[in-house]
C-alpha positions as CSV (number, residue, x, y, z in Angstrom):
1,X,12.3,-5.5,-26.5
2,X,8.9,-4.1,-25.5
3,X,5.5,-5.8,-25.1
4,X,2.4,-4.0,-25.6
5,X,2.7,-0.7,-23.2
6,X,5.5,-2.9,-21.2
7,X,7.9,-5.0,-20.3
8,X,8.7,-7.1,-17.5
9,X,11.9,-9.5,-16.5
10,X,10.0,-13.5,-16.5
11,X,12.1,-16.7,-15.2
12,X,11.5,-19.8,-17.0
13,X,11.2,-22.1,-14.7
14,X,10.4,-25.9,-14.7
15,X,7.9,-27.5,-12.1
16,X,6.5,-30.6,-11.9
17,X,2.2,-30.8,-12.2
18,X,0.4,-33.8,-13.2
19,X,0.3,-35.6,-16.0
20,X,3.5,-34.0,-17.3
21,X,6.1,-31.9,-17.0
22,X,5.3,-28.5,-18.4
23,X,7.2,-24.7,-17.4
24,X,5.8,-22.0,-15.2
25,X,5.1,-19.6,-18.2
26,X,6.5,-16.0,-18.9
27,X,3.6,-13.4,-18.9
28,X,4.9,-10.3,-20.3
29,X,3.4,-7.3,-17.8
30,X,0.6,-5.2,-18.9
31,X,-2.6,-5.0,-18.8
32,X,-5.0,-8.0,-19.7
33,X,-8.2,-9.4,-20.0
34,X,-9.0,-13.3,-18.7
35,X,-11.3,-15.2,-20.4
36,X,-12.8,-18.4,-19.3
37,X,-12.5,-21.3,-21.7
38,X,-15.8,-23.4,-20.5
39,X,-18.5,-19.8,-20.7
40,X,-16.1,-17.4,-22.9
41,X,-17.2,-15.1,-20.3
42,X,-14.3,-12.6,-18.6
43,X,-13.0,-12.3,-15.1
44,X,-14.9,-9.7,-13.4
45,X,-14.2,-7.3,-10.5
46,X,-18.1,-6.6,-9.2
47,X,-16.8,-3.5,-7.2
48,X,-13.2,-1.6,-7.0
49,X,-13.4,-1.5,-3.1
50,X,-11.5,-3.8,-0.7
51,X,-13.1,-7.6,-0.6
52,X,-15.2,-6.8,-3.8
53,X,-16.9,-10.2,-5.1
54,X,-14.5,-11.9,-8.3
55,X,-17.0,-13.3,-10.9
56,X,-17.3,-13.9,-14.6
57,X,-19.4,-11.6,-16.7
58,X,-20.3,-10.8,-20.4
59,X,-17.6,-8.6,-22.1
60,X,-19.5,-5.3,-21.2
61,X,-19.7,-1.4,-22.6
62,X,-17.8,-0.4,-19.8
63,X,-14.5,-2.6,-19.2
64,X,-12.8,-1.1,-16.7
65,X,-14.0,-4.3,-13.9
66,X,-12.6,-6.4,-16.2
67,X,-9.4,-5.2,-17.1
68,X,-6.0,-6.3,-15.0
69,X,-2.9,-5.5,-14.5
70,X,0.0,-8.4,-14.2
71,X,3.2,-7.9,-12.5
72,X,5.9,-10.4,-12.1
73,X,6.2,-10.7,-8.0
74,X,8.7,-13.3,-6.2
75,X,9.8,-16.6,-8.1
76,X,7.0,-17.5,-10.6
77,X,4.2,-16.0,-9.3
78,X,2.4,-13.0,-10.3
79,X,0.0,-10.7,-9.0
80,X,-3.5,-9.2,-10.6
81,X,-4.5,-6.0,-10.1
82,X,-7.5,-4.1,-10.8
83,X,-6.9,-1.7,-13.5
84,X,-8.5,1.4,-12.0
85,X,-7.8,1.1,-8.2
86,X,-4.3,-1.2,-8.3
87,X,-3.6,-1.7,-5.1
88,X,-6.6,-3.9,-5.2
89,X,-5.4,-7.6,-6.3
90,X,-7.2,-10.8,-7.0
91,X,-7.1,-12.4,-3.6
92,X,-8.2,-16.0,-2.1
93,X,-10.8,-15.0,0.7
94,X,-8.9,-15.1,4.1
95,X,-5.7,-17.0,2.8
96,X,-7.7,-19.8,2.6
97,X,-5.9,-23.4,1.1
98,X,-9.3,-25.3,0.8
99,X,-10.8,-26.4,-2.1
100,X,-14.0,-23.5,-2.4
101,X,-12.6,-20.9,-0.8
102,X,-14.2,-17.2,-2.7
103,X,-12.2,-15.2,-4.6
104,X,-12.3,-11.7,-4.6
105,X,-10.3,-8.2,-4.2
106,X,-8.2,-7.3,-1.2
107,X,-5.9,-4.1,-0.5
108,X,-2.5,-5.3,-1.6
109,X,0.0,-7.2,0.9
110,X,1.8,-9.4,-1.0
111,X,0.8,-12.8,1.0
112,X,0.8,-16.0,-0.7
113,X,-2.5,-15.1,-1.3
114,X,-2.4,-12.6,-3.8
115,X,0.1,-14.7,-6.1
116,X,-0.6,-16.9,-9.1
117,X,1.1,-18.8,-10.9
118,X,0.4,-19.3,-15.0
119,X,0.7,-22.7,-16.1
120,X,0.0,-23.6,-19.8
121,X,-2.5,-26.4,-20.5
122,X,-1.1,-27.4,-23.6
123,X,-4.1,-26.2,-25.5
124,X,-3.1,-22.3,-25.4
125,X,-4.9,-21.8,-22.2
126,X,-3.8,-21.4,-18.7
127,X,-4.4,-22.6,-15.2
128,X,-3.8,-20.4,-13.0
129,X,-2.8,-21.4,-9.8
130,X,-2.6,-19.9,-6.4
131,X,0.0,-19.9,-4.0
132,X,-1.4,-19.8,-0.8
133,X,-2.5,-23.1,-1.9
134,X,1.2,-24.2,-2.5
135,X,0.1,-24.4,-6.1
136,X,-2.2,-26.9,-5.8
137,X,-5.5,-25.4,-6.3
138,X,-6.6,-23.2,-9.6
139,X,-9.0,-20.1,-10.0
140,X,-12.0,-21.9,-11.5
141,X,-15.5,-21.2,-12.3
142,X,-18.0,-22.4,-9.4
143,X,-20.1,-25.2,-10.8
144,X,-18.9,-25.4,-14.4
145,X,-21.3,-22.3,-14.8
146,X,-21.9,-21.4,-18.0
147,X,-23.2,-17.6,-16.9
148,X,-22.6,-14.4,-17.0
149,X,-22.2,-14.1,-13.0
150,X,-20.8,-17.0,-12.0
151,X,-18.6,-17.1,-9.0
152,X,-15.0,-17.8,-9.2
153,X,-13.4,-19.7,-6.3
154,X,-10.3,-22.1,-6.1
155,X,-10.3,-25.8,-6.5
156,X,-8.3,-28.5,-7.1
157,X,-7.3,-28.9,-10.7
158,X,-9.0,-31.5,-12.4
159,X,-8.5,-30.1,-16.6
160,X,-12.1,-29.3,-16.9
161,X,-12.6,-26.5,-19.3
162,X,-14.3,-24.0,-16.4
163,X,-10.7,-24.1,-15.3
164,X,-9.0,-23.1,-18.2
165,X,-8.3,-19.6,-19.4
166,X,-6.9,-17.1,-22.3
167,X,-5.1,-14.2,-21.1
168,X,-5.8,-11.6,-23.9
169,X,-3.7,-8.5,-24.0
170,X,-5.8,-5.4,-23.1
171,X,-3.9,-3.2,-25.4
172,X,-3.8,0.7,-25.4
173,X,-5.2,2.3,-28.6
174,X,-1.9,3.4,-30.0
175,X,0.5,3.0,-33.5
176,X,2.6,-0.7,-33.2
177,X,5.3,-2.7,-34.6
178,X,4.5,-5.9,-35.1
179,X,7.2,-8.3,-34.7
180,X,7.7,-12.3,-35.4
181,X,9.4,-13.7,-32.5
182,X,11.3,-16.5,-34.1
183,X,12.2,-14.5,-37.4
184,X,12.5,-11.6,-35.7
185,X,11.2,-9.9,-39.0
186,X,8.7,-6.9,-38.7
187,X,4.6,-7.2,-40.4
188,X,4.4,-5.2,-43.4
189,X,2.0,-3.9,-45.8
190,X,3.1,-4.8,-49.8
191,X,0.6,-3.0,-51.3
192,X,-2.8,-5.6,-50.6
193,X,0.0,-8.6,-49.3
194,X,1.0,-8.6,-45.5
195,X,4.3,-10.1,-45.5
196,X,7.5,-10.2,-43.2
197,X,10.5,-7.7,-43.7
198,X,13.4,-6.3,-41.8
199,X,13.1,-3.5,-40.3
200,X,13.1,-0.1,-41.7
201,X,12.3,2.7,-39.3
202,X,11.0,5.0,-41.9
203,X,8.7,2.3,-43.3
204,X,4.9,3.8,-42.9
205,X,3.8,0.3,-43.7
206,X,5.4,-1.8,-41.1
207,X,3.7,0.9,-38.6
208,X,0.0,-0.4,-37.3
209,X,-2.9,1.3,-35.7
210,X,-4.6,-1.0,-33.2
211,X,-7.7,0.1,-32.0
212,X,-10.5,-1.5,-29.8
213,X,-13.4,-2.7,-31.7
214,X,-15.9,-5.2,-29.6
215,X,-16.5,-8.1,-27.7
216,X,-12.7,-7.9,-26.7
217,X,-11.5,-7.9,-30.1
218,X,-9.3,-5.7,-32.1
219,X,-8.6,-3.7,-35.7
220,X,-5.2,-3.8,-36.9
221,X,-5.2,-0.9,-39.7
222,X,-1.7,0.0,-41.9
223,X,-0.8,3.6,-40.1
224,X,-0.4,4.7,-43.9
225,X,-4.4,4.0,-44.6
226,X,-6.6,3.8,-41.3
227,X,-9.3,3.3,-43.7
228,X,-7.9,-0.5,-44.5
229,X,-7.3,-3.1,-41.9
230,X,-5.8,-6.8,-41.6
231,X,-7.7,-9.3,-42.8
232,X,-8.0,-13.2,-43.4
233,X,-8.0,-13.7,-47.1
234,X,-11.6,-15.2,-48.0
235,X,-13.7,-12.7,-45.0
236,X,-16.1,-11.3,-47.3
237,X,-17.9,-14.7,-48.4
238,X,-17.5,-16.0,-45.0
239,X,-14.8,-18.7,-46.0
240,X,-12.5,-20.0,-43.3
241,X,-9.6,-22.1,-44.7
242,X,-6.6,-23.6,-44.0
243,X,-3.2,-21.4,-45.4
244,X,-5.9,-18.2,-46.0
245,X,-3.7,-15.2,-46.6
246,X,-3.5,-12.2,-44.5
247,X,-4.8,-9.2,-47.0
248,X,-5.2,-5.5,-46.0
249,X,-8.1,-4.4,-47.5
250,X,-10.9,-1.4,-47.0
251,X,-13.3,-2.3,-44.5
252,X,-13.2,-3.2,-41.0
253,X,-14.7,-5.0,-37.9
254,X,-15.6,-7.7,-40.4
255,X,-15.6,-11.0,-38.7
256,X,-12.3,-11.8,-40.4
257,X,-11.3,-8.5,-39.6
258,X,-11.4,-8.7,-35.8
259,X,-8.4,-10.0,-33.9
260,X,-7.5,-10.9,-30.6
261,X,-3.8,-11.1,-28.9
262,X,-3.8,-14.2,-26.8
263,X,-0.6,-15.2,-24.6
264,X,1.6,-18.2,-25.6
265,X,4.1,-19.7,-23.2
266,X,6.9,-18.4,-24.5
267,X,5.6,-14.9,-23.7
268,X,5.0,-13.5,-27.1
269,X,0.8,-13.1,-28.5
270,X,-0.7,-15.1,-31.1
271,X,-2.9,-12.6,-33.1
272,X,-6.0,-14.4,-33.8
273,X,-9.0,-14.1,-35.8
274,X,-12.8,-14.0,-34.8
275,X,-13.7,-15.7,-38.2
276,X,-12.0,-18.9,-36.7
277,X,-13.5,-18.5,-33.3
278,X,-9.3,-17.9,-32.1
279,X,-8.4,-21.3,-33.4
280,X,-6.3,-19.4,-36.6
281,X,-3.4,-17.5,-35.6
282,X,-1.6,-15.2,-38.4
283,X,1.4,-16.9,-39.2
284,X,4.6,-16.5,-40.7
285,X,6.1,-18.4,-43.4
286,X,8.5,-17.4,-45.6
287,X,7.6,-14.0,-47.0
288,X,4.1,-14.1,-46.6
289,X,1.8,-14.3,-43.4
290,X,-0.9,-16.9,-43.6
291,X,-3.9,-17.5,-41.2
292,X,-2.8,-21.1,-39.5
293,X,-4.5,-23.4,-36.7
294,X,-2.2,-22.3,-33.8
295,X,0.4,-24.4,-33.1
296,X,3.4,-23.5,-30.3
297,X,5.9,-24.7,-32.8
298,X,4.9,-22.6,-35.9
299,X,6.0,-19.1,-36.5
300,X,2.7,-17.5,-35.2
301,X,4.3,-15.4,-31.9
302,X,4.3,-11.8,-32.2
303,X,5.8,-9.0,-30.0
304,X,4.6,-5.1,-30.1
305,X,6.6,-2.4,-29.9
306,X,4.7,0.7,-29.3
307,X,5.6,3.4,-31.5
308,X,5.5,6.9,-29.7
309,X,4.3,10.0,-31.3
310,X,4.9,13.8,-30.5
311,X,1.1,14.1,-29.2
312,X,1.3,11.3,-26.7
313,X,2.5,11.4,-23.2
314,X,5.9,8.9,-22.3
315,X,4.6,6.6,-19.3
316,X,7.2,4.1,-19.3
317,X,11.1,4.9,-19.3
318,X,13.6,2.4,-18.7
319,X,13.0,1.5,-14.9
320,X,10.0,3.6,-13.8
321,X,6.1,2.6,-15.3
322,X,3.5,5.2,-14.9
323,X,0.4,3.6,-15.1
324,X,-2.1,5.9,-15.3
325,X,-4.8,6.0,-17.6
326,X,-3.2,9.1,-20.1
327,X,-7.1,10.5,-20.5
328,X,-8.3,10.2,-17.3
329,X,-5.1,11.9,-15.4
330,X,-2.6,13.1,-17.5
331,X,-4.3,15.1,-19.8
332,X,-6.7,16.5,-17.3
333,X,-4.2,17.4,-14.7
334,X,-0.8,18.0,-16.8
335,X,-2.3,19.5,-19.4
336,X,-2.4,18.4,-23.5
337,X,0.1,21.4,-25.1
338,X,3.5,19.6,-26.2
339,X,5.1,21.3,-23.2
340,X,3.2,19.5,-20.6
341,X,4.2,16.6,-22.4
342,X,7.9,16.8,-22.2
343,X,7.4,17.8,-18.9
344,X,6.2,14.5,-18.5
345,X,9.1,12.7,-20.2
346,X,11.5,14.7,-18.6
347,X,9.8,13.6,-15.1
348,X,9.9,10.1,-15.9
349,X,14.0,10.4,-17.0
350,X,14.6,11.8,-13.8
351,X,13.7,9.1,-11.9
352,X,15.4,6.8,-13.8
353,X,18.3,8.3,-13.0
354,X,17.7,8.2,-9.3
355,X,16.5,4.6,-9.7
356,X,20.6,4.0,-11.4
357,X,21.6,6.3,-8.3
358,X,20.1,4.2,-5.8
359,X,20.8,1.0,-7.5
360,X,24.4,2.3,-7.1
361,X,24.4,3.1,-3.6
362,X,22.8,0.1,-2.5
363,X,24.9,-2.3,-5.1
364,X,21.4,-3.8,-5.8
365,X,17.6,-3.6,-6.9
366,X,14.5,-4.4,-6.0
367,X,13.0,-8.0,-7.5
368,X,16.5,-7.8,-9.8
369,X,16.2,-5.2,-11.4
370,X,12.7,-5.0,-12.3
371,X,10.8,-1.7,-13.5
372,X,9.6,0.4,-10.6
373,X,5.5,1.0,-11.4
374,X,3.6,4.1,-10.3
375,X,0.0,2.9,-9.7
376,X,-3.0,4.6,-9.1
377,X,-5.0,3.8,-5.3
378,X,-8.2,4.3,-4.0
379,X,-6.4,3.2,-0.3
380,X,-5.7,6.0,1.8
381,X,-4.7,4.2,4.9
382,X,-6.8,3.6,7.7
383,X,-6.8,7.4,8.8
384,X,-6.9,9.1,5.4
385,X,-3.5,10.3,5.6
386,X,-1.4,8.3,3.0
387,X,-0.5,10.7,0.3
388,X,1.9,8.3,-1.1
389,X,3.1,4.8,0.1
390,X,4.5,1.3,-0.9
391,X,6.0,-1.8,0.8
392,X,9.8,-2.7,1.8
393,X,11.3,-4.7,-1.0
394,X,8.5,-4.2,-3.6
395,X,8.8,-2.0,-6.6
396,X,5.3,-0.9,-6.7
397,X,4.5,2.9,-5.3
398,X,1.0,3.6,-5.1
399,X,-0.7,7.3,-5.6
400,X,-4.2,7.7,-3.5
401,X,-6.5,9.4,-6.0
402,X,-6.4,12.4,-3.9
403,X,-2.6,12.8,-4.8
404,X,-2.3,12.6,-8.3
405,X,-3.6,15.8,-9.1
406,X,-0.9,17.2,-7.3
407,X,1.9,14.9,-8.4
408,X,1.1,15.6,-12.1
409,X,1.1,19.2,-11.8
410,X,4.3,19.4,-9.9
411,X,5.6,17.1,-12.3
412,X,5.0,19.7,-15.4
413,X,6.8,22.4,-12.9
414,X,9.8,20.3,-13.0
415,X,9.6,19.0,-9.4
416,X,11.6,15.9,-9.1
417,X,9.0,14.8,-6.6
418,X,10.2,14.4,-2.7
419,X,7.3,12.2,-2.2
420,X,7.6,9.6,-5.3
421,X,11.8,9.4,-4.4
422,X,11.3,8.6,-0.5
423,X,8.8,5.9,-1.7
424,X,11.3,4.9,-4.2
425,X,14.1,4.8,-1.6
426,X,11.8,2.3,0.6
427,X,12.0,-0.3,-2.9
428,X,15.7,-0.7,-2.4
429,X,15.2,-1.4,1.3
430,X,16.9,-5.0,0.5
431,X,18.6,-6.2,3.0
432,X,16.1,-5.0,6.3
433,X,18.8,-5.8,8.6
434,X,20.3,-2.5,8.7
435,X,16.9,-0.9,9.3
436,X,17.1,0.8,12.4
437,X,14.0,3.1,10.9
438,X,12.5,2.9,7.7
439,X,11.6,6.5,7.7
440,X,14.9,7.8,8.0
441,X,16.5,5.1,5.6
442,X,14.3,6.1,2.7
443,X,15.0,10.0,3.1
444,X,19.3,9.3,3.9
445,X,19.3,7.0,0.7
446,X,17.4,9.7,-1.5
447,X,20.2,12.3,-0.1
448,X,22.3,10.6,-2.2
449,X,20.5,10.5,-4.8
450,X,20.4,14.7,-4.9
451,X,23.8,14.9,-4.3
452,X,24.9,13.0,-7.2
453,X,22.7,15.6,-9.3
454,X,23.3,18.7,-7.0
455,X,21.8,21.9,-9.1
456,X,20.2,19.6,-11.4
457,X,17.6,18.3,-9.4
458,X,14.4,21.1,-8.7
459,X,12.5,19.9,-5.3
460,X,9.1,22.4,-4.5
461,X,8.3,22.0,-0.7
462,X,5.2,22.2,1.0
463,X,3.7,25.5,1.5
464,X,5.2,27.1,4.7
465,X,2.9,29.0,7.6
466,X,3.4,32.0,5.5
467,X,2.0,30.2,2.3
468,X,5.4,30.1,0.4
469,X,7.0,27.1,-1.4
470,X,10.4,26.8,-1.8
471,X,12.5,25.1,-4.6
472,X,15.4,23.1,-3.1
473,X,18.1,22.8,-6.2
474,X,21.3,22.1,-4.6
475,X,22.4,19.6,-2.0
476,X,23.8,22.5,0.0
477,X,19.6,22.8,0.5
478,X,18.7,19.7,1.7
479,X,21.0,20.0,4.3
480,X,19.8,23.4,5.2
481,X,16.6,21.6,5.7
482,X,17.3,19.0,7.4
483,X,19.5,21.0,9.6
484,X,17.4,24.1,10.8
485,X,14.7,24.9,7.9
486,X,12.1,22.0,8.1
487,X,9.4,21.8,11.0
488,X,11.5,18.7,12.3
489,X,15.2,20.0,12.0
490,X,18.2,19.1,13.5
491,X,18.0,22.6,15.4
492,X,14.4,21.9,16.7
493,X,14.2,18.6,17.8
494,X,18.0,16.8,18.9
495,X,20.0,19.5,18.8
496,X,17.4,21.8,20.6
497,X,16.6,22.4,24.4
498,X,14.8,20.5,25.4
499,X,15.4,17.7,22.8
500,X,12.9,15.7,21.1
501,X,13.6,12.9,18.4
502,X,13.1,13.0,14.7
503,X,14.5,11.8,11.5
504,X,15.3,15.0,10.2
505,X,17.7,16.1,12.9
506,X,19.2,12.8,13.0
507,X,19.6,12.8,8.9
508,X,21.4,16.1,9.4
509,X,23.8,14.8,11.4
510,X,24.5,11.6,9.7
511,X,24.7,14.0,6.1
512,X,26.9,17.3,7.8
513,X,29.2,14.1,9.0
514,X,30.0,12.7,5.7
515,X,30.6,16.0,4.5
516,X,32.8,17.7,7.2
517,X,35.0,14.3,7.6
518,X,33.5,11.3,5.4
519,X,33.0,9.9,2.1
520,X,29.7,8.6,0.7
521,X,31.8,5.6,-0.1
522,X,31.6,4.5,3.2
523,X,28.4,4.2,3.0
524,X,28.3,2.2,0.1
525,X,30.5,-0.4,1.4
526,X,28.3,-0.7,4.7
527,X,25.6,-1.2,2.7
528,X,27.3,-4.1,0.4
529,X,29.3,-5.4,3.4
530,X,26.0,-5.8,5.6
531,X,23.7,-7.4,2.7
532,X,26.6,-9.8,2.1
533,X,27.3,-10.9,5.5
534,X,24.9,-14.3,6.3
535,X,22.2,-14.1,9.3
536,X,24.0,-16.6,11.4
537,X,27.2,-14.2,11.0
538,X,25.3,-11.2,12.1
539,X,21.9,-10.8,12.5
540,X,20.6,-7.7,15.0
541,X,17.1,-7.9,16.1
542,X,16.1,-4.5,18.5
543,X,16.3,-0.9,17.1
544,X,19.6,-0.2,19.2
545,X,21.5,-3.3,17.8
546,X,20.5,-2.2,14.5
547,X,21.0,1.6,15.3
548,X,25.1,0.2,16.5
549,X,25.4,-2.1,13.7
550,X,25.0,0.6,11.1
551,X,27.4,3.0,12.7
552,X,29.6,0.4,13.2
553,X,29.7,-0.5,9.5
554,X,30.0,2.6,8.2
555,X,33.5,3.0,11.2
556,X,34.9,-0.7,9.8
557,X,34.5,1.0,6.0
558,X,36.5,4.4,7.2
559,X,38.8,2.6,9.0
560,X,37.3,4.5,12.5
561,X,37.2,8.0,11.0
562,X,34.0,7.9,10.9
563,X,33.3,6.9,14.5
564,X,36.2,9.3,15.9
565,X,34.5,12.9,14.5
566,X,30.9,11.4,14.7
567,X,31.6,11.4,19.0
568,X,33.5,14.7,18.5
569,X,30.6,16.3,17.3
570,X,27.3,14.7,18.2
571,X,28.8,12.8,21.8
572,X,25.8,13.9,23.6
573,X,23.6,14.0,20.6
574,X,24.3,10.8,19.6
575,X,24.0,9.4,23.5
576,X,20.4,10.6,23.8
577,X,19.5,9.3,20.0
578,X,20.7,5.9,21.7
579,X,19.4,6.0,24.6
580,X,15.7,7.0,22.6
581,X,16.7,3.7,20.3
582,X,16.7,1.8,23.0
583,X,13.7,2.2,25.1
584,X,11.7,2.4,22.0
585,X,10.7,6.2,22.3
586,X,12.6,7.5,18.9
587,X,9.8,9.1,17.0
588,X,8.3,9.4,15.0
């Protein structure tokens, strides 16, 4: 079931802290807010660049420092990225274990220190933990302060309030469901009444617009009347009591009309009111929904299911996120007519299915199974030439600002993206012991992946010398590419005189070899065979015992077919790829 824009795949799992036993909680990925118990003042980016200061600061006009994104990483442990440049993540300065070491932003790497781990204090808050300090020490508020400024740093957690905090959902204005966890009955509207019901799909008044109001807070209006909103019976005089109603009246942004979704530990929100100061959460009991002091074991944990509509762009499909912001990139690059838009979709379905392609080649996927997210970057690597790029065995791809413009519009042409499917091949790198050379790994995995949708699949190159792009539809094309067409083929690098090494020439010949004599089935099994064999069975270490290993795999799986019409037809070839393999001169 979704969450807010998404959802992510949690492990509940049990950990020992003092003074008693509590579980590392589930935090359902999206995009959140973090708000300090002690100051009710927010987590703070002071800059979007690479070692920008972490603080805590007022809830301002412009939110975008203090909005995060929070994926689901290794184990327990998350990672927090800055909304608008997310390959930036909440980082402990310089890996640091001490108690006092700054926080701040760093270019992802995925070290222990840019995980945390979210552990509930019992009160509805969390500690938040880091890992490079084996989980000992928690992001906390430097000196208890109590202003908008104050540094954040680690320390050792002593349950002081400066070390406690809400994670609020930072929700997209958009139409909701809104749904009771432990009834698993839907909000509705009954006439002024909001109550719980089962579902009806057609029911306007189980439909909800939420929309951002201020100070981090919320409206919740009935889709049938946007001129009504949620409120806690009693608003209008000011009264706060125990077992108030929920009404939806005319009005909003009321005090007892503001909301906020705060995370429980079970991974659903509590939706609570401003009127209360968040201590009363709307709660469920029998038909009716009451305002109720919050407690873990009452009905008051809501999920959200967004509720597309015809004039909104799909981001999220069912393994591949696009997070971009829809205004800022989408619309202006894709274009707002109802084409561009199921241009969009259709993208996004397409590389599902290439995620369920590689998943089948590889007989696995990244962080089990776990959505694939598209971020924006403002990290071009340390030359400026990274058009696109991620890191073996994550599922994050990240698009340098630069790129996206591109990407988008190619998108709305149809183009399955080259680029965004290499990346995606380097995700199901899972086993790296086969990896003779990432490069050529991510491109011979993605063949697959267009030959299982040969002439439905539209690929636009790059422009030629002549200025001409060219749409590569069938996998007869690839091959033609990789064989004599690209800048690097087969023709004019190995096979060429003099030779010269590259992944494209060696890609044609591994790909012309499966289909003159093999069976891509080979290949599968190599690939299962090698990820389930243990390191102290077999465990190569140079680029020519991995080079051997592989060819040897794929030989055992073909029963030496493979090997046989591989020396018949690329003896010498092959020598001098082995020979480059191993004295370390195989470029690029």
């Amino acid at each position: 079931m979704k969450k807010i824009c998404v959802i992510g795949v949690a492990f509940i799992v049990f950990l020992l802290i003092q003074p008693v036993i509590v579980k590392a909680d589930i935090i359902p990925e999206g995009y959140y807010r973090i708000r300090n118990v002690n100051s009710n003042l927010y987590l703070d980016a002071e800059g979007l660049a690479d070692k920008s200061n972490i603080r805590q600061m007022f809830f301002p006009e412009w939110i975008i420092p203090q909005k995060f994104l929070i994926l689901h990483q290794y184990e327990d442990y998350y990672s927090i990225h800055a909304y608008d440049a997310q390959n930036l993540v909440v980082d402990v300065a310089n890996a640091s274990n001490a108690a006092g070491a700054n926080i701040w932003l760093y270019n992802t790497n995925f070290s222990d220190a840019q995980q945390w781990k979210f552990l509930n204090n019992g009160d509805g808050s969390f500690r938040v933990m880091s890992k490079c300090s084996d989980g000992t020490k928690a992001m906390v508020v430097q000196y208890a302060s109590t202003e908008s400024g104050g540094n954040v740093i680690q320390y050792s957690f002593n349950n002081t309030l400066n070390e406690k905090w809400f994670l609020e959902a930072a929700i997209e204005e958009g139409v909701y469901r809104i749904k009771n966890k432990k009834t698993g009955l839907y909000m509705t509207v009954n006439r002024s009444r909001v109550q719980q019901t089962t579902l009806d799909g057609g029911n306007v008044n189980q439909r909800f617009k939420i929309t951002p109001s201020s100070n981090g807070y919320f409206d919740i209006a009935p889709d049938s009347d946007h001129n009504k909103s949620l409120g806690v019976g009693g608003w209008d005089v000011g009264t706060d009591n125990e077992w108030a109603s929920i009404y939806c009246d005319y009005g909003q942004s009321a005090d007892g009309q503001r909301w906020r979704f705060l995370v429980n530990e079970d991974g659903s929100f509590r939706i609570v009111s401003e009127l209360s100061d968040c201590q009363k959460a709307m709660t469920a009991d029998g038909d009716n929904i009451f305002s109720v002091t919050y407690n873990k074991d009452n009905n008051s944990g809501w999920e959200l299911e967004p509720v597309p509509s015809s004039d909104e762009y799909c981001k999220e499909g069912k393994h591949v996120v696009l997070s971009f912001d829809t205004e800022k990139y989408l619309e202006k690059y894709a274009g707002t007519d109802e084409k561009a838009k199921i241009k969009i979709k259709d993208w996004i379905s397409n590389l599902d299915k290439a995620y369920e392609n590689y998943a089948e080649l590889m007989g696995a996927a990244p962080q089990n199974g776990e959505k694939i997210w598209i971020v924006p970057s403002n990290y071009t690597g340390p030359n400026g030439t990274y058009a696109l790029y991620t890191y073996k065995n994550t599922r994050l791809i990240f698009v340098p600002f630069g790129s996206i413009r591109t990407l988008l519009e190619r998108a709305v042409q149809g183009d399955w993206s080259f680029g965004i499917l290499h990346e995606m091949g380097h995700t199901f790198d899972v086993d790296s012991r086969w990896g003779f050379h990432d490069e050529f790994f991510a491109n011979f995995k993605m063949a697959y992946v267009l030959k299982k949708n040969d002439g439905k699949f539209k690929i636009i190159t790059n422009k030629d010398a002549n200025g001409n792009e060219r749409d590569l539809t069938k996998y007869s094309d690839i091959i033609k590419e990789y064989r004599e067409v690209s800048e690097n083929a087969y023709t004019k690098t190995i096979g060429a005189n003099p030779r010269r090494t590259h992944i494209d020439g060696l890609n044609y010949m591994f790909l012309q070899q499966l289909e003159d004599y093999g069976d891509w089935e080979w290949v599968k099994g190599a690939f299962r065979n090698i990820r389930n064999t243990p390191v102290s069975v077999s465990n190569p270490t140079t680029q020519i015992e991995k080079y051997n290993y592989f060819l040897n795999e794929i030989n055992n799986q073909s029963n030496g077919v493979f090997m046989q019409n591989w020396l018949a037809s690329y003896r010498s070839e092959n020598a001098y790829v082995a020979s480059e393999f191993a004295n370390g001169t195989f470029t690029p």
